[in-house]
MMTF fields as JSON, N, C-alpha, C and O atoms, coordinates in Angstrom:
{
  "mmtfVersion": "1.0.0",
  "mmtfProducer": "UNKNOWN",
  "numBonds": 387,
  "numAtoms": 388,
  "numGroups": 97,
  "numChains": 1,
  "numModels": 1,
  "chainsPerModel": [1],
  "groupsPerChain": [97],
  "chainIdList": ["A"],
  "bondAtomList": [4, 2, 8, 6, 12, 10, 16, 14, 20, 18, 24, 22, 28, 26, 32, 30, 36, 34, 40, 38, 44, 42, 48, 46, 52, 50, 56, 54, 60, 58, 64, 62, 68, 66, 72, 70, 76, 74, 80, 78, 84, 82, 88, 86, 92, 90, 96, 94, 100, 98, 104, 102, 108, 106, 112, 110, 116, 114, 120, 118, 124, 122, 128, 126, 132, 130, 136, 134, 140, 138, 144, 142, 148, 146, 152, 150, 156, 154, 160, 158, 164, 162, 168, 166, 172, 170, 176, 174, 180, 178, 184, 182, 188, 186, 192, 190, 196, 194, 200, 198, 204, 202, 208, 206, 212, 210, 216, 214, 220, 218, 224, 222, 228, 226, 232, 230, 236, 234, 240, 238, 244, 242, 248, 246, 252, 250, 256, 254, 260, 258, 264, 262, 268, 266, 272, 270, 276, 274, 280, 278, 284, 282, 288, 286, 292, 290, 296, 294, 300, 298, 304, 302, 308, 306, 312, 310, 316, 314, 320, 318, 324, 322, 328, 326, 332, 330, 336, 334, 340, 338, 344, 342, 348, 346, 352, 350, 356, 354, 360, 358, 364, 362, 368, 366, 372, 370, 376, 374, 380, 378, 384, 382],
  "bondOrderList": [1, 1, 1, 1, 1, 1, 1, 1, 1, 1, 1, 1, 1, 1, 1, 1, 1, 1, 1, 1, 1, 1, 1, 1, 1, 1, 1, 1, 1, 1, 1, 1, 1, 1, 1, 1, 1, 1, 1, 1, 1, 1, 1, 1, 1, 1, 1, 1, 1, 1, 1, 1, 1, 1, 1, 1, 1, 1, 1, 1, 1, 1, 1, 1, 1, 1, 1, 1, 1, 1, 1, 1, 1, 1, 1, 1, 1, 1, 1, 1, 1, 1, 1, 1, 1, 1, 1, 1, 1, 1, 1, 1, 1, 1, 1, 1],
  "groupList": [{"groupName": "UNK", "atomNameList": ["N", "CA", "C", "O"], "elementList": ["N", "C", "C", "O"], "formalChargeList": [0, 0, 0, 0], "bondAtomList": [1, 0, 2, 1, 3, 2], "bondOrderList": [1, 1, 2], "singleLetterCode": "X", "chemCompType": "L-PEPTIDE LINKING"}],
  "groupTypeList": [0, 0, 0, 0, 0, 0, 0, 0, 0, 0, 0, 0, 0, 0, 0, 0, 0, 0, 0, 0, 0, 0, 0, 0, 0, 0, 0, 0, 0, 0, 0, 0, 0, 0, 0, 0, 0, 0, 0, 0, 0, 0, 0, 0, 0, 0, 0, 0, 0, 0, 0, 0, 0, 0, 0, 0, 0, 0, 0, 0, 0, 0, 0, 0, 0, 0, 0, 0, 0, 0, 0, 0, 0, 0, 0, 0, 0, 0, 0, 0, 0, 0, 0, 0, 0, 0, 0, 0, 0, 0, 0, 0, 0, 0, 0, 0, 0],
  "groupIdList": [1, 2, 3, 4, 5, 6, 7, 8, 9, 10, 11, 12, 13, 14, 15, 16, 17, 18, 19, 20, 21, 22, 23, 24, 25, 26, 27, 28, 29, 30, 31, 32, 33, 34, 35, 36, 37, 38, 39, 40, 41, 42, 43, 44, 45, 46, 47, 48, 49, 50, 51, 52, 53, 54, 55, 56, 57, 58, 59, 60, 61, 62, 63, 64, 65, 66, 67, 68, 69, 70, 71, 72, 73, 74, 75, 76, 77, 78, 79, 80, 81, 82, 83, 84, 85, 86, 87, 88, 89, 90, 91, 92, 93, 94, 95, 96, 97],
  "secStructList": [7, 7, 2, 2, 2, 2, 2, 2, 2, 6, 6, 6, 6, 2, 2, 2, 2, 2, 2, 2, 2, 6, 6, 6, 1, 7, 2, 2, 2, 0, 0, 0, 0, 0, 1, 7, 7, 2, 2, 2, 2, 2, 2, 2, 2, 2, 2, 2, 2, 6, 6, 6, 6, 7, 7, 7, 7, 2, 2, 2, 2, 2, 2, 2, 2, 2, 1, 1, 7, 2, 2, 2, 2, 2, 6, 6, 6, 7, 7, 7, 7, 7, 1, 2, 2, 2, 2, 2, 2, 2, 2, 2, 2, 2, 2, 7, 7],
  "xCoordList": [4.554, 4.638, 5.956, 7.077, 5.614, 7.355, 7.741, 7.082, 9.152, 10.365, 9.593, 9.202, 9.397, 8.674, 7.435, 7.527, 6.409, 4.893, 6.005, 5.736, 7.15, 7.483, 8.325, 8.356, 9.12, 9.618, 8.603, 8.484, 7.751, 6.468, 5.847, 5.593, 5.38, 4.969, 5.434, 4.783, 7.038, 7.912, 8.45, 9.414, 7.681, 7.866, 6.453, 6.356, 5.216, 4.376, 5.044, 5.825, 4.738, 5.081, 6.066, 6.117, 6.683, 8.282, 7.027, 6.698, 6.75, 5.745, 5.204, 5.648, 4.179, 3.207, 4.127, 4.042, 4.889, 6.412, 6.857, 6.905, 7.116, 7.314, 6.277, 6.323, 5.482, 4.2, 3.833, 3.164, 3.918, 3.541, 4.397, 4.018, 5.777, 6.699, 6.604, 7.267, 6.186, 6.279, 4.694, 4.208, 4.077, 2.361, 2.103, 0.967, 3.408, 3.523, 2.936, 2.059, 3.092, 2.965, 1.435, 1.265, 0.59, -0.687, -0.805, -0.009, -2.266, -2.775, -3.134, -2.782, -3.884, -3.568, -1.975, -1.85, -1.229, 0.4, 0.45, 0.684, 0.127, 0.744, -0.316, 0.236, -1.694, -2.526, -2.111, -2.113, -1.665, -0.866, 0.49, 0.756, 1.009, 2.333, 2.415, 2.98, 1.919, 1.748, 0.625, 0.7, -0.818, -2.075, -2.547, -3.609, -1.969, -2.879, -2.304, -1.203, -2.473, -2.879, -3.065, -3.188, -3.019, -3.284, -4.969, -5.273, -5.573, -7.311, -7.45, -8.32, -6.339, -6.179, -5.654, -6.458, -4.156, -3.788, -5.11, -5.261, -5.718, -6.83, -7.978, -8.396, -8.388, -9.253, -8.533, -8.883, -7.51, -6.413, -6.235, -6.004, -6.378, -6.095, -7.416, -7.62, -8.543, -9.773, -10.23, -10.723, -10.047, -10.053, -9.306, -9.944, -8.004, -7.414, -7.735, -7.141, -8.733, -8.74, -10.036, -10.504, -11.113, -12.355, -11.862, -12.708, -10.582, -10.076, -10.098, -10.721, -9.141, -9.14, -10.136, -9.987, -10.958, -12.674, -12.347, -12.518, -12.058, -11.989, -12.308, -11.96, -13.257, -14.068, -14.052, -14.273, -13.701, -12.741, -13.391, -13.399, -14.095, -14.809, -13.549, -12.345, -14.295, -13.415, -12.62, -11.414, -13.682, -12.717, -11.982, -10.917, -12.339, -10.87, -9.862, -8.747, -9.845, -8.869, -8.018, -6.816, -8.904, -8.155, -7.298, -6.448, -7.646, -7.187, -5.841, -4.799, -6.067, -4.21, -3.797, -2.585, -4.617, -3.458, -2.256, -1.067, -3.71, -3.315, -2.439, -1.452, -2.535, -2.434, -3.213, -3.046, -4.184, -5.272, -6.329, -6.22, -7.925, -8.922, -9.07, -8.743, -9.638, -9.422, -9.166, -8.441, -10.552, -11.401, -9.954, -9.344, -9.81, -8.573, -7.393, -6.655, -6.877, -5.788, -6.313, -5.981, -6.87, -7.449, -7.54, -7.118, -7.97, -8.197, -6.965, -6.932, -5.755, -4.817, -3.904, -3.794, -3.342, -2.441, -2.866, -2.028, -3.943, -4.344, -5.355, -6.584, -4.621, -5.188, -5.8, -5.364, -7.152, -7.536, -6.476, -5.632, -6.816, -5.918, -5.747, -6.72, -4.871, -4.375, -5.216, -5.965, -5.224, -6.107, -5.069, -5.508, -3.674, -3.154, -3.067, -3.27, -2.809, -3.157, -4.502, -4.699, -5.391, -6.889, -6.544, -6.837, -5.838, -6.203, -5.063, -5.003, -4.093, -3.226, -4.093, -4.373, -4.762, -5.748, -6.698, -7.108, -7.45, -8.256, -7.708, -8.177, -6.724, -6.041, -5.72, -5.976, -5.26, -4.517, -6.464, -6.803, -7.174, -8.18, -8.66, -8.951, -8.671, -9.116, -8.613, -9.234, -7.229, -6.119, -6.564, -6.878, -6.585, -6.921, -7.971, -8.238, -8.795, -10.315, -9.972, -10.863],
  "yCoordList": [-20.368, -19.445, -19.723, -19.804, -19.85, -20.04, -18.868, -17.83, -19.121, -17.909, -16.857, -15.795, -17.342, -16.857, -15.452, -14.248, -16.11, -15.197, -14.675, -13.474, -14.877, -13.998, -12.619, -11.564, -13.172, -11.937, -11.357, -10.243, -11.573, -10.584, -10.004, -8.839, -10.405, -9.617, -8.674, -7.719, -8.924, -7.799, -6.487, -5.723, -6.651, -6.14, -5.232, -4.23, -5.84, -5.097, -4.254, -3.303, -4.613, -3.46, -2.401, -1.255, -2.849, -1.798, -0.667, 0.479, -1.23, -0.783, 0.839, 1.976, 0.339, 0.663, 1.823, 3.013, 1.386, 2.095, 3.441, 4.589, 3.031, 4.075, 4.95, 6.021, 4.661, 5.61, 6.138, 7.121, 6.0, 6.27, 7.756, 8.893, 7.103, 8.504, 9.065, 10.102, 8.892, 10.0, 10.4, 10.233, 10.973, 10.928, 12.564, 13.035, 13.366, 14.409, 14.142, 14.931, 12.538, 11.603, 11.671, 10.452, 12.019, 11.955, 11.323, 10.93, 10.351, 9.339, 9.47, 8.634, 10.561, 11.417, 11.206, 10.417, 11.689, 11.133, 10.087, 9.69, 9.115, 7.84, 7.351, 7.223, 7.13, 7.233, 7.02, 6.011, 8.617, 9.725, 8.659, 8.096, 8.654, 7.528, 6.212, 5.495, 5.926, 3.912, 3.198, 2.011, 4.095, 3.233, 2.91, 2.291, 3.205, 2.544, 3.409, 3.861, 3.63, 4.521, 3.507, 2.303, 4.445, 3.613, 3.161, 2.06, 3.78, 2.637, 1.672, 0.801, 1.869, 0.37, -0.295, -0.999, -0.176, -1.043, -1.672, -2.804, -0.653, -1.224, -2.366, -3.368, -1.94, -2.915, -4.137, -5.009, -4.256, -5.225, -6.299, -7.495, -5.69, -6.577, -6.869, -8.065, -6.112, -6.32, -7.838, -8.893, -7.652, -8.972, -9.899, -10.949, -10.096, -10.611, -11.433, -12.452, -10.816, -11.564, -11.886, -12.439, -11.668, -12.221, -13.629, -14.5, -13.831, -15.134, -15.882, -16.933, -15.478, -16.514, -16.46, -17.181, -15.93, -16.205, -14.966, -15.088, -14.341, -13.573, -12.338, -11.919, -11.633, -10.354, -8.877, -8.232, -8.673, -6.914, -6.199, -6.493, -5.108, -3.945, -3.064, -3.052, -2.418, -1.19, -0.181, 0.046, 0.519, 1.345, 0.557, 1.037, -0.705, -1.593, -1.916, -1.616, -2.388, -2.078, -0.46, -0.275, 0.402, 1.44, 2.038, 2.92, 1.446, 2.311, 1.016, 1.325, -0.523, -1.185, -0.255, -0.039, 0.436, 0.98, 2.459, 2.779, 2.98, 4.433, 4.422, 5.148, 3.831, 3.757, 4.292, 4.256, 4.836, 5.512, 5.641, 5.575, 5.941, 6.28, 7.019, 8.203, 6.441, 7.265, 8.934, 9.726, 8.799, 10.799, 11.552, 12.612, 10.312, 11.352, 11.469, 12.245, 10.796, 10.765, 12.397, 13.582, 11.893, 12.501, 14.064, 15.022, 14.096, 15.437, 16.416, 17.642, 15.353, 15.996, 15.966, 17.148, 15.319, 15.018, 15.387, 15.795, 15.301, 15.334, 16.465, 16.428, 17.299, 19.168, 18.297, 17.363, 19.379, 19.367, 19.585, 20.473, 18.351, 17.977, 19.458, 20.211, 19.708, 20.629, 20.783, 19.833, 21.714, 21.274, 20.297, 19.33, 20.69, 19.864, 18.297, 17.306, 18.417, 16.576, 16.073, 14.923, 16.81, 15.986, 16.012, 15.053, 17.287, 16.895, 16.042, 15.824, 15.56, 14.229, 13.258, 12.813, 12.699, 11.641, 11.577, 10.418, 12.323, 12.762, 11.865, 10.756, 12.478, 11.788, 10.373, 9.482, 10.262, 8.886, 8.19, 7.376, 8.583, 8.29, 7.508, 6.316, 8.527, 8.108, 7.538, 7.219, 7.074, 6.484, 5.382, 5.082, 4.449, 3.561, 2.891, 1.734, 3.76, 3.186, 2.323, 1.738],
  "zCoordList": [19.542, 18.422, 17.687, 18.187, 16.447, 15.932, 15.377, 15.33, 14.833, 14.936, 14.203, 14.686, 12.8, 11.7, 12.439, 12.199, 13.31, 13.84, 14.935, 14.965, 15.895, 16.324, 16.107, 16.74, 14.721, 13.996, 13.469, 13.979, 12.643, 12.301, 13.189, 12.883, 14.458, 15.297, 15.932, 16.355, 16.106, 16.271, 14.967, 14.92, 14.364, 12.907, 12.819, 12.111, 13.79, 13.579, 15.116, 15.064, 15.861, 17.001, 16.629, 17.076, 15.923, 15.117, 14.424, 14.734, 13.8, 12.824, 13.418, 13.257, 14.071, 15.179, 15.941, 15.638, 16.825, 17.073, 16.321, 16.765, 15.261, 14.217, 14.169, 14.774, 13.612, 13.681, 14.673, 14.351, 16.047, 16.779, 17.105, 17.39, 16.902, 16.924, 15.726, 15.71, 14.92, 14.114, 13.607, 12.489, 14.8, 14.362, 13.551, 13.498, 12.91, 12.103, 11.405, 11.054, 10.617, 9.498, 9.124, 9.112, 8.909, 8.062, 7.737, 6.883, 8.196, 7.231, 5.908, 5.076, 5.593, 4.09, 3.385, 2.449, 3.718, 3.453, 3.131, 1.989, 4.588, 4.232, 2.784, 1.691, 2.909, 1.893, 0.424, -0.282, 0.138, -0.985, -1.378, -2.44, -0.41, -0.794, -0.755, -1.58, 0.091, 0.263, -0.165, -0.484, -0.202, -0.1, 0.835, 0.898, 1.625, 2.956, 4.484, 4.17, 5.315, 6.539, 8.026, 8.255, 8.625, 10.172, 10.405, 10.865, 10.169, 9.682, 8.803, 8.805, 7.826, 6.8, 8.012, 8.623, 8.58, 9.45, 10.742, 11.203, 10.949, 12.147, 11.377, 11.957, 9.878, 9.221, 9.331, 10.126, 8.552, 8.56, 9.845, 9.67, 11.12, 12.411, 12.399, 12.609, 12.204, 12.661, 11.554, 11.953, 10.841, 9.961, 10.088, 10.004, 10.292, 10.896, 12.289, 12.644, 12.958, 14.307, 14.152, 15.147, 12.855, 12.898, 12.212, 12.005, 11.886, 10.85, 11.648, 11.495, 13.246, 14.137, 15.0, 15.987, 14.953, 15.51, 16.993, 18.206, 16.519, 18.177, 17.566, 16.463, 18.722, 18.032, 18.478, 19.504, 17.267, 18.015, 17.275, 16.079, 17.708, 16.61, 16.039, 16.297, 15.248, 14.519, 15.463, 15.363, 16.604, 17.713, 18.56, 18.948, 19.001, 19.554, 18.582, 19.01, 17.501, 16.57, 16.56, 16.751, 16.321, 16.237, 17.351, 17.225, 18.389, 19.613, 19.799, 20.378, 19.184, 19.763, 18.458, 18.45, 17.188, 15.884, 16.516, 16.513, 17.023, 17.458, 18.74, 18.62, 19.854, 21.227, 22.412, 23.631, 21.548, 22.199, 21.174, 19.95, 22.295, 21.211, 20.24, 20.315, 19.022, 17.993, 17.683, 17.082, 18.734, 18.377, 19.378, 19.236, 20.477, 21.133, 20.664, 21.271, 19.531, 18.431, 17.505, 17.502, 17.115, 16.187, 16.668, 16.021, 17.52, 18.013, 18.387, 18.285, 18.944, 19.365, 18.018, 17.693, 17.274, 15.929, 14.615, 13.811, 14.34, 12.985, 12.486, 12.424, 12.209, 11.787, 10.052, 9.378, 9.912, 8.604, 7.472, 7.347, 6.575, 5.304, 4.33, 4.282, 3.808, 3.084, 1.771, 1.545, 0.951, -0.435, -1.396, -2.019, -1.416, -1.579, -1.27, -1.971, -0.371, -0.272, -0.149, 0.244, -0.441, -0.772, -2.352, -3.067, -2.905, -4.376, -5.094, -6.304, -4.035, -4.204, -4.36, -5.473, -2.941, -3.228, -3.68, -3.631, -4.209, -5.049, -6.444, -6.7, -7.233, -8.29, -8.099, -8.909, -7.203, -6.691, -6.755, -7.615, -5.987, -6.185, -7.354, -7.446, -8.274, -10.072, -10.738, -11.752, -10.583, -10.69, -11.157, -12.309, -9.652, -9.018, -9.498, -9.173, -10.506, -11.008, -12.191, -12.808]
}
């Protein structure tokens, strides 16, 4: 592996890392502010590893994104979205068109 794929990979675990501690953070949020969320990040690997021919579904993706299975992320961290931040992305939504 050279220097280059090992600093990026340590850049994703940082990543990952981060999020992980700070799972306050809403994918709605991140969404609302960045464009993209911890299921973008799981599409992202999941494509990523169909590039190099190795085959990972969507819930194995999500569970190296999350650190655990989705629904059990989900269930414990992530309370129903505010009307506010649906009607953030909502706009951000139409935006985008």
């Amino acid at each position: 592996m050279s220097k280059q794929t090992e600093i990026e990979a340590a850049v994703l675990r940082r990543l990952l890392k981060h999020l992980d501690d700070n799972k306050s953070v809403q994918n709605i949020d991140l969404m609302n502010l960045a464009g993209f969320c911890r299921n973008c990040l799981s599409k992202w690997y999941m494509a990523e590893a169909e590039q190099q021919n190795v085959k990972i579904n969507y819930d194995e993706a999500r569970e190296f994104v999350y650190g655990e299975p989705y629904d059990a992320w989900k269930e414990k961290y992530q309370p129903a979205a505010t009307a506010q931040q649906l009607a953030d992305f909502n706009a951000k939504s139409k935006s985008d068109k």
